[in-house]
N, CA, C, O and CB atoms as a CASP TS submission, in Angstrom:
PFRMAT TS
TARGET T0000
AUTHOR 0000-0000-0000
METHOD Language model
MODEL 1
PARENT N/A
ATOM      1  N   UNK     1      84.941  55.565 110.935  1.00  0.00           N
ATOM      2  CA  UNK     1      86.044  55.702 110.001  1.00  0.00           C
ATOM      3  C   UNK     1      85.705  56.790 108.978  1.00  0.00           C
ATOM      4  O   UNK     1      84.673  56.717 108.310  1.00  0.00           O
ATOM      5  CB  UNK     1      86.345  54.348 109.297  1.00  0.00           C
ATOM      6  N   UNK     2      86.389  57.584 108.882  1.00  0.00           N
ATOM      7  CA  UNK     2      86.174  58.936 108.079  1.00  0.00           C
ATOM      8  C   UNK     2      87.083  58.052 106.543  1.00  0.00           C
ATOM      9  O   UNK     2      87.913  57.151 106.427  1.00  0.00           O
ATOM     10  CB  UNK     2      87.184  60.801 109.058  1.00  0.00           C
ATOM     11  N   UNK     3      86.285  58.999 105.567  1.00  0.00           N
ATOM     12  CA  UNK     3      86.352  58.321 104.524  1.00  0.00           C
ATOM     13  C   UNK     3      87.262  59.678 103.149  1.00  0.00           C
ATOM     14  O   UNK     3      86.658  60.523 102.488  1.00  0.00           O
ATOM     15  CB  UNK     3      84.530  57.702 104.264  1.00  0.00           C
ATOM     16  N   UNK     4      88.459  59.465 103.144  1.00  0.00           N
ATOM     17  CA  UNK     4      89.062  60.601 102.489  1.00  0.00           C
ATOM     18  C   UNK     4      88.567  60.623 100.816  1.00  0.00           C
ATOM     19  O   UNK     4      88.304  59.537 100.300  1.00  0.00           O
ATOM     20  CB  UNK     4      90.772  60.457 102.685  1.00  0.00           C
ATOM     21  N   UNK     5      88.477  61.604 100.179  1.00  0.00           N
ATOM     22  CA  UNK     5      87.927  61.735  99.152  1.00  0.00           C
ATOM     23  C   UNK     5      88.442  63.025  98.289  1.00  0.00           C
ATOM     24  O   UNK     5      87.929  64.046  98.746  1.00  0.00           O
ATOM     25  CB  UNK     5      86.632  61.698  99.489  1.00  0.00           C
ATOM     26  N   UNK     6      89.410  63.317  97.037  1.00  0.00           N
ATOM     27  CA  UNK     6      89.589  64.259  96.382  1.00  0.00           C
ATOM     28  C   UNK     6      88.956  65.183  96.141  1.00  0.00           C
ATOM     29  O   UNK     6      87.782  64.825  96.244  1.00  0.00           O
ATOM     30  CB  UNK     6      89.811  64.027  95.696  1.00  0.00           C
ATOM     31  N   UNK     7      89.023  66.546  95.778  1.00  0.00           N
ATOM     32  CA  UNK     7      88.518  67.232  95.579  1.00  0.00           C
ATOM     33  C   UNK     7      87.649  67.437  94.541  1.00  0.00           C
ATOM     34  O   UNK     7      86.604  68.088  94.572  1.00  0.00           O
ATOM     35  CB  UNK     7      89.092  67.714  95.741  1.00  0.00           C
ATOM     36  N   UNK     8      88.302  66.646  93.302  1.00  0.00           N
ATOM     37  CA  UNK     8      87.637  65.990  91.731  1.00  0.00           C
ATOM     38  C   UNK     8      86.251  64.996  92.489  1.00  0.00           C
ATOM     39  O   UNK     8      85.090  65.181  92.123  1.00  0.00           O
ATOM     40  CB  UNK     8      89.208  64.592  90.573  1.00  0.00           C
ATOM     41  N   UNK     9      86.520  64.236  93.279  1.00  0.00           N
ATOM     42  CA  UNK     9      85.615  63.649  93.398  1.00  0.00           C
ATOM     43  C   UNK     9      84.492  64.032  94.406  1.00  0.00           C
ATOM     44  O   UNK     9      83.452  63.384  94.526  1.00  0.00           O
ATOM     45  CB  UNK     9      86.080  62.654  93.506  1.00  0.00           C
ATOM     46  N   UNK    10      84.796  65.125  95.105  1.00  0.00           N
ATOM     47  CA  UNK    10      83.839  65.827  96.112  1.00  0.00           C
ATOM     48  C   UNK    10      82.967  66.671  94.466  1.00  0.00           C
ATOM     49  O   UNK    10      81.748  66.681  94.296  1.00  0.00           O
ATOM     50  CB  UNK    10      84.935  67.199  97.690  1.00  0.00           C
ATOM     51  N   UNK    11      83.621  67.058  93.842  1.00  0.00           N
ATOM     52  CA  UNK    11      82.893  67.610  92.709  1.00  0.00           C
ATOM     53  C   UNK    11      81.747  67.027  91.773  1.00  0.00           C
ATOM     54  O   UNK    11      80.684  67.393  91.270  1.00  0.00           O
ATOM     55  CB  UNK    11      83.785  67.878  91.957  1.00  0.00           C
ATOM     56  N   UNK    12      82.707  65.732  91.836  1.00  0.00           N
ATOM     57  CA  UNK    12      81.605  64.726  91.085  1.00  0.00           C
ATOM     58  C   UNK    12      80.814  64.532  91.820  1.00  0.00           C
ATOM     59  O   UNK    12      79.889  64.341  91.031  1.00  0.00           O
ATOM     60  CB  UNK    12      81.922  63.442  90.600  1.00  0.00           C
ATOM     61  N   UNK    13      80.324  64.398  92.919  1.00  0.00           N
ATOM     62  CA  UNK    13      79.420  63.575  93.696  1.00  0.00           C
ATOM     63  C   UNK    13      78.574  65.379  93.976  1.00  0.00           C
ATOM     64  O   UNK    13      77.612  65.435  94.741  1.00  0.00           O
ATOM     65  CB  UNK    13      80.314  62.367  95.344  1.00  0.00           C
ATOM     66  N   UNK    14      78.776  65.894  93.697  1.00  0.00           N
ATOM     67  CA  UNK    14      77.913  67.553  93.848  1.00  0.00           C
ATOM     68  C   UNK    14      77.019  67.536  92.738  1.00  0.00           C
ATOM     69  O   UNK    14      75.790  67.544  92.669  1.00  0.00           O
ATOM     70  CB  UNK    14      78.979  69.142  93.661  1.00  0.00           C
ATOM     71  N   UNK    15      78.337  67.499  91.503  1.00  0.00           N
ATOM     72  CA  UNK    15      77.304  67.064  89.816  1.00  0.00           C
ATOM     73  C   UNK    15      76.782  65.695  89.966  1.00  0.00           C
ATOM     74  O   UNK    15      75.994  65.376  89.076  1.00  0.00           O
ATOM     75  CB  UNK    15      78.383  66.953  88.086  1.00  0.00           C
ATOM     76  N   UNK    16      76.973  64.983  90.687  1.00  0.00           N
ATOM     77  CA  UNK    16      76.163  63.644  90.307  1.00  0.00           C
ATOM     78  C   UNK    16      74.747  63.826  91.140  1.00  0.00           C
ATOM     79  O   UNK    16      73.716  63.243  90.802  1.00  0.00           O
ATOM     80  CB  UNK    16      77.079  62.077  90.832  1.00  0.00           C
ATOM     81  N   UNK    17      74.841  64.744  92.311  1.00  0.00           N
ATOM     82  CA  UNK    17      73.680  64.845  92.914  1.00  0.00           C
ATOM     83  C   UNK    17      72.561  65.683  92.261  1.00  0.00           C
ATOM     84  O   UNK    17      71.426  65.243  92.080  1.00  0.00           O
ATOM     85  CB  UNK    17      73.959  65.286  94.110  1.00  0.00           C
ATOM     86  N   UNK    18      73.051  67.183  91.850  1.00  0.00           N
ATOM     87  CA  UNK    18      72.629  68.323  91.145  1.00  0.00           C
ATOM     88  C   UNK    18      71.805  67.724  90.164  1.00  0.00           C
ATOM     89  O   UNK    18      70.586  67.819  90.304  1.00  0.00           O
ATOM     90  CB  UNK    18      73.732  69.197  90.580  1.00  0.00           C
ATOM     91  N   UNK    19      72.512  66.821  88.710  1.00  0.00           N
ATOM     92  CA  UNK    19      72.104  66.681  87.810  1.00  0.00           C
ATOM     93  C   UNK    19      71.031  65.536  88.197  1.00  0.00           C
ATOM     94  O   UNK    19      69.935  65.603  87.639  1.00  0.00           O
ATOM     95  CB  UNK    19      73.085  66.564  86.904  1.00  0.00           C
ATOM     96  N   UNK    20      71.240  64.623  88.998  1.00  0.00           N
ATOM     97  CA  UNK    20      69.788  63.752  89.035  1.00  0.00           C
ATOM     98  C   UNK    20      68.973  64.367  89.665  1.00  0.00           C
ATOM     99  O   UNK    20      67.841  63.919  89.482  1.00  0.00           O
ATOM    100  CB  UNK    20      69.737  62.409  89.648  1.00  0.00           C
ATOM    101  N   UNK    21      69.041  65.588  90.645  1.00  0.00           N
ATOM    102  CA  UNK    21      67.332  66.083  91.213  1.00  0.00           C
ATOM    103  C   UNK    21      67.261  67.346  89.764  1.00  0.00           C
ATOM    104  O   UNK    21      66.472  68.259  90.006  1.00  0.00           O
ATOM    105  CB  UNK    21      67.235  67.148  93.556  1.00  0.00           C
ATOM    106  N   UNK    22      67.713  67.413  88.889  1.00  0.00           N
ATOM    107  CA  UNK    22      67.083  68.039  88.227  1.00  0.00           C
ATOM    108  C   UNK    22      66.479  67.850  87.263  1.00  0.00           C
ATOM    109  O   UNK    22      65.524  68.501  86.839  1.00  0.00           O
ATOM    110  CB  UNK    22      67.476  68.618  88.082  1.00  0.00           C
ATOM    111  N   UNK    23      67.285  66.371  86.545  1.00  0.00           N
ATOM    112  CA  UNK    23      66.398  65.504  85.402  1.00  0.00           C
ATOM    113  C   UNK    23      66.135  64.258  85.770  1.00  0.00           C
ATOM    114  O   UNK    23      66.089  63.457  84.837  1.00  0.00           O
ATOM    115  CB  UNK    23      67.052  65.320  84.042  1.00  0.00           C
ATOM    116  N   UNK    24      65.938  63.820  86.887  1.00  0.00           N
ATOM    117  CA  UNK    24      65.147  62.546  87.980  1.00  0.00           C
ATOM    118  C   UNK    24      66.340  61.492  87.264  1.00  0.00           C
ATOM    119  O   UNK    24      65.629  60.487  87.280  1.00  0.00           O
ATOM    120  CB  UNK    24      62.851  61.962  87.618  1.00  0.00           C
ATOM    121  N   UNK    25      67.425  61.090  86.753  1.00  0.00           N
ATOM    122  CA  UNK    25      68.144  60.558  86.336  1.00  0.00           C
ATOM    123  C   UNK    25      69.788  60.973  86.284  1.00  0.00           C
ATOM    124  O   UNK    25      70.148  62.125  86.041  1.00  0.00           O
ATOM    125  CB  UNK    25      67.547  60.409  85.443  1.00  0.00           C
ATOM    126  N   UNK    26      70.666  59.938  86.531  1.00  0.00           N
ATOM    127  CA  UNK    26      71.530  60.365  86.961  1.00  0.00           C
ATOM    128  C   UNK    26      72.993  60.369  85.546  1.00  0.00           C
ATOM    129  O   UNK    26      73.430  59.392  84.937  1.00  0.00           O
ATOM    130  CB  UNK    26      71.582  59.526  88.332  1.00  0.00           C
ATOM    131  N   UNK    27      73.382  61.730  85.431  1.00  0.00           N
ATOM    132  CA  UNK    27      74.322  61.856  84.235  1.00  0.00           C
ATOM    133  C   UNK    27      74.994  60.431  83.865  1.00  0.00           C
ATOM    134  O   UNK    27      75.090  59.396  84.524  1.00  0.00           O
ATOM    135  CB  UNK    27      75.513  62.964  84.587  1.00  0.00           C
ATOM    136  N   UNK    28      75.576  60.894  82.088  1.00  0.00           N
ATOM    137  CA  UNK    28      76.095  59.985  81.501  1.00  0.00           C
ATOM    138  C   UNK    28      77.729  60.379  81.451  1.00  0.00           C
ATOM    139  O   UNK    28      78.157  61.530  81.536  1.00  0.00           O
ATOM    140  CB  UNK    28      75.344  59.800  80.210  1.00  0.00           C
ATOM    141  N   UNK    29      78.238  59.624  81.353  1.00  0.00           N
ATOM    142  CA  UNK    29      80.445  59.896  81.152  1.00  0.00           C
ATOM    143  C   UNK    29      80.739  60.941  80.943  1.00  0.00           C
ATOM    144  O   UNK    29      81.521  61.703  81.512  1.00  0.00           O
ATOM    145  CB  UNK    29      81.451  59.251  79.853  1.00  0.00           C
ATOM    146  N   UNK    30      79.826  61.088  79.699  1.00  0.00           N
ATOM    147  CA  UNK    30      80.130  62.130  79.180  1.00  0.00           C
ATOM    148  C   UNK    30      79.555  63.749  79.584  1.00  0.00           C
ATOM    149  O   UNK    30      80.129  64.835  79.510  1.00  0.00           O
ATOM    150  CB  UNK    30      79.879  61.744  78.030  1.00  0.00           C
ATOM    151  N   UNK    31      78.443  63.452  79.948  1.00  0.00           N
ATOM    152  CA  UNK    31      78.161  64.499  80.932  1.00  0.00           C
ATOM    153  C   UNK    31      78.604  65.082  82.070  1.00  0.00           C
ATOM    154  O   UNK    31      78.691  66.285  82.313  1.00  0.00           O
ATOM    155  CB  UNK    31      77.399  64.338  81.241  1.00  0.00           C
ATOM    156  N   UNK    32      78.902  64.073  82.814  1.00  0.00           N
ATOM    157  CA  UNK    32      79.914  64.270  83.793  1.00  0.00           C
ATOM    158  C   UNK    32      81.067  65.481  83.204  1.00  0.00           C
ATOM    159  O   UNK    32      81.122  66.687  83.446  1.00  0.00           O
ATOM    160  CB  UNK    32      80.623  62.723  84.086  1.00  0.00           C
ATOM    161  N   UNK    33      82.214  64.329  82.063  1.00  0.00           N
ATOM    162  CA  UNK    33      83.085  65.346  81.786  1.00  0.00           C
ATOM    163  C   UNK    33      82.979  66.333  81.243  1.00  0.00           C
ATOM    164  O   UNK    33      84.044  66.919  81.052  1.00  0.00           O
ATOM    165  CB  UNK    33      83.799  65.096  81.358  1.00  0.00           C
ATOM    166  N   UNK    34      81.725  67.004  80.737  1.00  0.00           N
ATOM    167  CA  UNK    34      81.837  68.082  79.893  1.00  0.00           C
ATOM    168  C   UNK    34      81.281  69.197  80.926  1.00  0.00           C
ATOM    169  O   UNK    34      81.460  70.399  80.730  1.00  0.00           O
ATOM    170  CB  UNK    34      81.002  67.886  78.433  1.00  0.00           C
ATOM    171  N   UNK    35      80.239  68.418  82.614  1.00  0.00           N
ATOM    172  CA  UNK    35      79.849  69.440  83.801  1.00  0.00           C
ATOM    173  C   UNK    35      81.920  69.586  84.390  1.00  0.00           C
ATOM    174  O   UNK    35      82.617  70.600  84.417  1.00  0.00           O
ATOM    175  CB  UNK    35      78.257  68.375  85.423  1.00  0.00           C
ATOM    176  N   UNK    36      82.232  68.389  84.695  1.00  0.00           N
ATOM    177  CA  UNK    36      83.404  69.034  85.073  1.00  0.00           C
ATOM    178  C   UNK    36      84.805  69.600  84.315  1.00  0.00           C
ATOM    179  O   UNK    36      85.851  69.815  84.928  1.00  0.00           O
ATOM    180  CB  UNK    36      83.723  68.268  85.839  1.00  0.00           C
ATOM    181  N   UNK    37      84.653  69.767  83.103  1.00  0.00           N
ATOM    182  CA  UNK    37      85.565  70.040  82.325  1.00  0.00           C
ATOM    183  C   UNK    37      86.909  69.123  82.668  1.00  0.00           C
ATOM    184  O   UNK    37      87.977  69.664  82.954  1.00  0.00           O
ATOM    185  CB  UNK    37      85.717  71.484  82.399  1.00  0.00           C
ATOM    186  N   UNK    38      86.768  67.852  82.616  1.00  0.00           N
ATOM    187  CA  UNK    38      87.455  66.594  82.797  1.00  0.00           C
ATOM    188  C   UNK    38      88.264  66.373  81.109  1.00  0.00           C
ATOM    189  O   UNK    38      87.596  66.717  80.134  1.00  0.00           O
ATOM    190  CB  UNK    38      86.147  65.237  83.307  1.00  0.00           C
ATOM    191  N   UNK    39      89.313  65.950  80.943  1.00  0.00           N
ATOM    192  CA  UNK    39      90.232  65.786  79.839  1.00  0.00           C
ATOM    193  C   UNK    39      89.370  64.925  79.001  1.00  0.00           C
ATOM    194  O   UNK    39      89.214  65.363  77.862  1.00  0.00           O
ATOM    195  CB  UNK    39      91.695  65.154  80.209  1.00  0.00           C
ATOM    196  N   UNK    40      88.417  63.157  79.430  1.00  0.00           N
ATOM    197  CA  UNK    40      88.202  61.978  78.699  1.00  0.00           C
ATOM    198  C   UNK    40      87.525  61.585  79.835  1.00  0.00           C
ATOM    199  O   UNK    40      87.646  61.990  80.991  1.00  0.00           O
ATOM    200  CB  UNK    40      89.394  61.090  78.086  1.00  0.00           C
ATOM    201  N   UNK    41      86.619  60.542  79.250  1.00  0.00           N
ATOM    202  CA  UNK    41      85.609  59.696  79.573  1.00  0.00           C
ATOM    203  C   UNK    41      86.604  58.901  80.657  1.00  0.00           C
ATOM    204  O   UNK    41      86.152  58.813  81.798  1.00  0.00           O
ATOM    205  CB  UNK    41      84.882  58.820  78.213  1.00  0.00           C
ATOM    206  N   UNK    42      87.679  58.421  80.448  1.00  0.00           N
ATOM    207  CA  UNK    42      88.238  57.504  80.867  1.00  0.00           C
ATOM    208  C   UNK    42      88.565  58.232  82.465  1.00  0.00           C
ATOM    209  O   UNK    42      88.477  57.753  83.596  1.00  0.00           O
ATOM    210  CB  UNK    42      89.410  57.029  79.830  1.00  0.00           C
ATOM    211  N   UNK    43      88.914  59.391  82.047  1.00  0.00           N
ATOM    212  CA  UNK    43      89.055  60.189  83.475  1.00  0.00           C
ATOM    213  C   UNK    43      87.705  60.072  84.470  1.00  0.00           C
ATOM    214  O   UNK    43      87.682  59.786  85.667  1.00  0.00           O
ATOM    215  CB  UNK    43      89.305  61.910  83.129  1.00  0.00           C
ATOM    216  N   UNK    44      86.882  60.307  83.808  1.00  0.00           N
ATOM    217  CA  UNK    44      85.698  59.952  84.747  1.00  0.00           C
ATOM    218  C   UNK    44      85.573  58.967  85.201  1.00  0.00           C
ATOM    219  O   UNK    44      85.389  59.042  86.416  1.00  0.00           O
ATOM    220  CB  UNK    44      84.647  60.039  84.381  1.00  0.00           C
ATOM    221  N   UNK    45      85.583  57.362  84.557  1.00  0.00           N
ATOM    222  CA  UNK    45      85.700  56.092  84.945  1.00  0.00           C
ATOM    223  C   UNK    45      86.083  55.725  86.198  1.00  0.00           C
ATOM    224  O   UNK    45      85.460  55.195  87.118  1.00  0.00           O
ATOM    225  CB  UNK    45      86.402  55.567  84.230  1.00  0.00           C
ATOM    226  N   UNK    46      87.594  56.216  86.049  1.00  0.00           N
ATOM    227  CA  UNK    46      88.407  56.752  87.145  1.00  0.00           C
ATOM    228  C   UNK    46      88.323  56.667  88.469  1.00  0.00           C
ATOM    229  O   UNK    46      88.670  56.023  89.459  1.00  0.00           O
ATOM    230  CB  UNK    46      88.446  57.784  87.065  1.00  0.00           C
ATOM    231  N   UNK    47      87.549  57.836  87.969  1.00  0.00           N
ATOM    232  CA  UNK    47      86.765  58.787  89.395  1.00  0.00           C
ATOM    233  C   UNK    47      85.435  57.631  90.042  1.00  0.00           C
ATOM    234  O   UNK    47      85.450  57.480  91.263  1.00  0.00           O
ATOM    235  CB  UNK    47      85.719  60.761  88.591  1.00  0.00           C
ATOM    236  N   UNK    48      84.970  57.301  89.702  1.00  0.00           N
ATOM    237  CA  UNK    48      83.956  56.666  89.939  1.00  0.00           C
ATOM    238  C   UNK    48      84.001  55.412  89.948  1.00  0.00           C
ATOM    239  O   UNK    48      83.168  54.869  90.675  1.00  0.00           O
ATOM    240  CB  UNK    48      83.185  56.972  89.309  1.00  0.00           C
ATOM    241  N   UNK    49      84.738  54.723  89.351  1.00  0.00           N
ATOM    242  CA  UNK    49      85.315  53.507  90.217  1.00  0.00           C
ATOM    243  C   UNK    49      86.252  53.567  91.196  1.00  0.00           C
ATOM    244  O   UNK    49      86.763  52.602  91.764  1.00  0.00           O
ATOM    245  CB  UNK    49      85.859  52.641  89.497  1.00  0.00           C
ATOM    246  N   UNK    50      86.452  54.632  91.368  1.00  0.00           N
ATOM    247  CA  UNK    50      87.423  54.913  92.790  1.00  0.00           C
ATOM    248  C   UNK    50      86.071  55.442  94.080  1.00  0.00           C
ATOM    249  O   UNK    50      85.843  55.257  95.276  1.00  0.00           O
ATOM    250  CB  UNK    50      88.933  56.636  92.379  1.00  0.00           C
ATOM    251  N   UNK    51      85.629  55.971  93.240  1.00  0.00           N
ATOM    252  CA  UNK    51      84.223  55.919  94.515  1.00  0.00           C
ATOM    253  C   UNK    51      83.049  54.995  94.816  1.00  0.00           C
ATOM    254  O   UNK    51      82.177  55.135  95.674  1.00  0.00           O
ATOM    255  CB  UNK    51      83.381  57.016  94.354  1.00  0.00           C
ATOM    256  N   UNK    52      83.273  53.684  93.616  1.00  0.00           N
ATOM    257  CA  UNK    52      82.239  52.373  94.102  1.00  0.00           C
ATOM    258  C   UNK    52      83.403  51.864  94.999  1.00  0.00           C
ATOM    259  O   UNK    52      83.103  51.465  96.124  1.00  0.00           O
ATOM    260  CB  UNK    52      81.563  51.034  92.695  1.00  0.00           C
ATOM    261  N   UNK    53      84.384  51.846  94.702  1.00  0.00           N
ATOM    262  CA  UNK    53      85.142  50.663  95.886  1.00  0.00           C
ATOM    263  C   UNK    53      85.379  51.381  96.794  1.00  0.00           C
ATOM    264  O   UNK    53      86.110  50.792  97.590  1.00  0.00           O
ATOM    265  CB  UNK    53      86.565  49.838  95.588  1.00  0.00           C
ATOM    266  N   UNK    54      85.038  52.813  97.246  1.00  0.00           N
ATOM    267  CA  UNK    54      85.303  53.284  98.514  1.00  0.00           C
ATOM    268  C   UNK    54      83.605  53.128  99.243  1.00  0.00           C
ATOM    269  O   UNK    54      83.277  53.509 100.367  1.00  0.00           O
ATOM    270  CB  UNK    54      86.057  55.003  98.398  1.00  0.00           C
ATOM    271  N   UNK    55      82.727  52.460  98.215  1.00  0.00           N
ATOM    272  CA  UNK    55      81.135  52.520  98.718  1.00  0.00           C
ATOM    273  C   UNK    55      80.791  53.515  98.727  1.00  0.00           C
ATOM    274  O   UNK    55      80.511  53.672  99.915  1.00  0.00           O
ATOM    275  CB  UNK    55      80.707  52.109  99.911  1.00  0.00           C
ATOM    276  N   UNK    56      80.407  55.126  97.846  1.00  0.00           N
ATOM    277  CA  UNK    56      80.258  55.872  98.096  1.00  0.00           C
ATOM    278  C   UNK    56      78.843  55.726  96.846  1.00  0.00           C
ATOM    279  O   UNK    56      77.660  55.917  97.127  1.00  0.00           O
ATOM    280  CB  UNK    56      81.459  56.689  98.287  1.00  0.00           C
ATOM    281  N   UNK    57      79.427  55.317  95.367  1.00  0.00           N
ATOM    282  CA  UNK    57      78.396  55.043  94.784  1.00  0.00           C
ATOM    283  C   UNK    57      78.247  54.039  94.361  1.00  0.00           C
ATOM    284  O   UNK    57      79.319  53.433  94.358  1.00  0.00           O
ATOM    285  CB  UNK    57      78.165  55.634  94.102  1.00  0.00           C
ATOM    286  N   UNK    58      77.114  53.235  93.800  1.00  0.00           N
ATOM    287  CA  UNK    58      76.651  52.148  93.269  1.00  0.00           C
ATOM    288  C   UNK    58      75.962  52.168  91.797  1.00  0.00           C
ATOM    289  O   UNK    58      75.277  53.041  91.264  1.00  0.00           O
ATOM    290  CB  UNK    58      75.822  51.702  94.206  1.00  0.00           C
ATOM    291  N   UNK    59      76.248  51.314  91.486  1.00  0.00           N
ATOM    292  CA  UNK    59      75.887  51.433  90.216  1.00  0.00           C
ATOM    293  C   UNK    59      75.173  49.877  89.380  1.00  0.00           C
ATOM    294  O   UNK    59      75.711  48.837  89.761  1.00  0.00           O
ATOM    295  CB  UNK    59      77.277  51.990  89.570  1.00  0.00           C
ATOM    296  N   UNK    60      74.289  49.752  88.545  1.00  0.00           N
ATOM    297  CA  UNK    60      74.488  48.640  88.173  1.00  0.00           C
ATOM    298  C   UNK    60      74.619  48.250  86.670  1.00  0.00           C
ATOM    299  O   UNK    60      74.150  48.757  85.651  1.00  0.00           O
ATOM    300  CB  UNK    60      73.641  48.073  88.735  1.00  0.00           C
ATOM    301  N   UNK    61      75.271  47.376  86.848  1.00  0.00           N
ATOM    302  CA  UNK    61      76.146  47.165  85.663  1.00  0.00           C
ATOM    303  C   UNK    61      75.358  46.742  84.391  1.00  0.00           C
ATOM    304  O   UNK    61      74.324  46.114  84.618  1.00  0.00           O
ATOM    305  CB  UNK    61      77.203  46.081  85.990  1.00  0.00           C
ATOM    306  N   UNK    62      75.713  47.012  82.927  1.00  0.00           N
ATOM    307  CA  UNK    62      75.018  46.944  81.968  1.00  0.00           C
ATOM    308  C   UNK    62      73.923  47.594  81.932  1.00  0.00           C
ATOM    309  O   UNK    62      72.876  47.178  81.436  1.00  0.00           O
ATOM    310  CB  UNK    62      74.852  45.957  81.749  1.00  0.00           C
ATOM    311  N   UNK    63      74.144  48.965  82.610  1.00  0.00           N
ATOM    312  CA  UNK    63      72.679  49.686  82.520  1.00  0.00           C
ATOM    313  C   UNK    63      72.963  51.605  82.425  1.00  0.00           C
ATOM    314  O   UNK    63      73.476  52.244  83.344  1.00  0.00           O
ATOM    315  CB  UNK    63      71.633  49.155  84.278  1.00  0.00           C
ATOM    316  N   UNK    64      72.702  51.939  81.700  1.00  0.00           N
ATOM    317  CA  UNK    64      72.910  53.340  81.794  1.00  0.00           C
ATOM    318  C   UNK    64      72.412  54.096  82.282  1.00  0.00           C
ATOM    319  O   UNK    64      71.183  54.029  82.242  1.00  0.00           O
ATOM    320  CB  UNK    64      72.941  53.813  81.085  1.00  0.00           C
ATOM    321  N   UNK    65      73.120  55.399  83.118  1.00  0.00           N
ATOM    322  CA  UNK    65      72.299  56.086  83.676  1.00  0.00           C
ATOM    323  C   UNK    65      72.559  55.339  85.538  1.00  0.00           C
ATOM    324  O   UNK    65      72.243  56.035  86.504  1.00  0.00           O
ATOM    325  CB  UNK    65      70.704  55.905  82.734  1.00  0.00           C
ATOM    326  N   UNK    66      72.902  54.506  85.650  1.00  0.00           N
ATOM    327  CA  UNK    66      72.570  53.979  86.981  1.00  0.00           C
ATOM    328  C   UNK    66      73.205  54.179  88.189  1.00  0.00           C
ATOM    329  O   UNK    66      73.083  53.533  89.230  1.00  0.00           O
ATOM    330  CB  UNK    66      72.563  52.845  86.928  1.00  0.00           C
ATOM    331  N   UNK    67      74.167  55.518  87.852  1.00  0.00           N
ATOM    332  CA  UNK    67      74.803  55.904  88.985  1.00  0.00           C
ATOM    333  C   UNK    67      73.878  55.977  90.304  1.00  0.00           C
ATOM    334  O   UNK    67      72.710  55.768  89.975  1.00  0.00           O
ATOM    335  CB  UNK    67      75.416  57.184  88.681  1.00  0.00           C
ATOM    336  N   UNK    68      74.001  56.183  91.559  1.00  0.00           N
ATOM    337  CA  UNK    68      73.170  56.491  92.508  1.00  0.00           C
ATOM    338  C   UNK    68      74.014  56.250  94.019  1.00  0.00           C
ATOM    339  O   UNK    68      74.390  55.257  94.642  1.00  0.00           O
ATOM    340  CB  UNK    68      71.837  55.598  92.265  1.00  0.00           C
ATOM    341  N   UNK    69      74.074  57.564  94.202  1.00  0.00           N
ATOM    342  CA  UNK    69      75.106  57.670  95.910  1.00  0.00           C
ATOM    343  C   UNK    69      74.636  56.826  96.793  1.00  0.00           C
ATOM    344  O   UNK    69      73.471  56.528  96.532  1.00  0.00           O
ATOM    345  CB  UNK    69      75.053  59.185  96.881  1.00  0.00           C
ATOM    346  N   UNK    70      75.011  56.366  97.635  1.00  0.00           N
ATOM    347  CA  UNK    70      74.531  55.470  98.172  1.00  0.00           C
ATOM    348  C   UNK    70      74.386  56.376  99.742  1.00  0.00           C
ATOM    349  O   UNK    70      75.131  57.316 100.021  1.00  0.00           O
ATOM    350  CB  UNK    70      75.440  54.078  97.957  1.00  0.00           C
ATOM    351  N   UNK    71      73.343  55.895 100.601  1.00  0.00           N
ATOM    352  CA  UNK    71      73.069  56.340 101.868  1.00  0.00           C
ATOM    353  C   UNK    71      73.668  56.243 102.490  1.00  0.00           C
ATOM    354  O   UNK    71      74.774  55.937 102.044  1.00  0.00           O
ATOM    355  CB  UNK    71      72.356  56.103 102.392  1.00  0.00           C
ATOM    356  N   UNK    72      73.594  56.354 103.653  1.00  0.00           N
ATOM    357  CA  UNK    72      74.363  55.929 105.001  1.00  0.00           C
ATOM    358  C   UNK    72      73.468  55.306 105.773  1.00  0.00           C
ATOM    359  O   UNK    72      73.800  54.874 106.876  1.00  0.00           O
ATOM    360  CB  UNK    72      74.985  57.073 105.849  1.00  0.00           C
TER
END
């Protein structure tokens, strides 16, 4: 099953990869929106809870920093 995915969010998951092999940790909201020139935090949210329920990333909750793509 091929898994469709926006273009905003093919972006995010480029900056979400980029920025953790470069500071071993994976961006904050706000980082995100200010790498993708995103309107609000909330826009990012968004994005990324639209990509845990497609299983793309995981995260755990009450913890910052804990984005992390998930394998295949």
């Amino acid at each position: 099953m091929t898994i469709k995915l926006t273009k905003k969010q093919l972006l995010l998951l480029a900056f979400l990869e980029e920025f953790t092999v470069e500071n071993g940790y994976s961006p904050s909201y706000r980082e995100i929106m200010s790498g993708l020139n995103l309107s609000s935090v909330s826009a990012v949210a968004e994005h990324i809870d639209n990509l845990i329920e497609k299983d793309i990333l995981k995260k755990t909750p009450d913890t910052a920093r804990s984005l992390e793509i998930r394998s295949e």
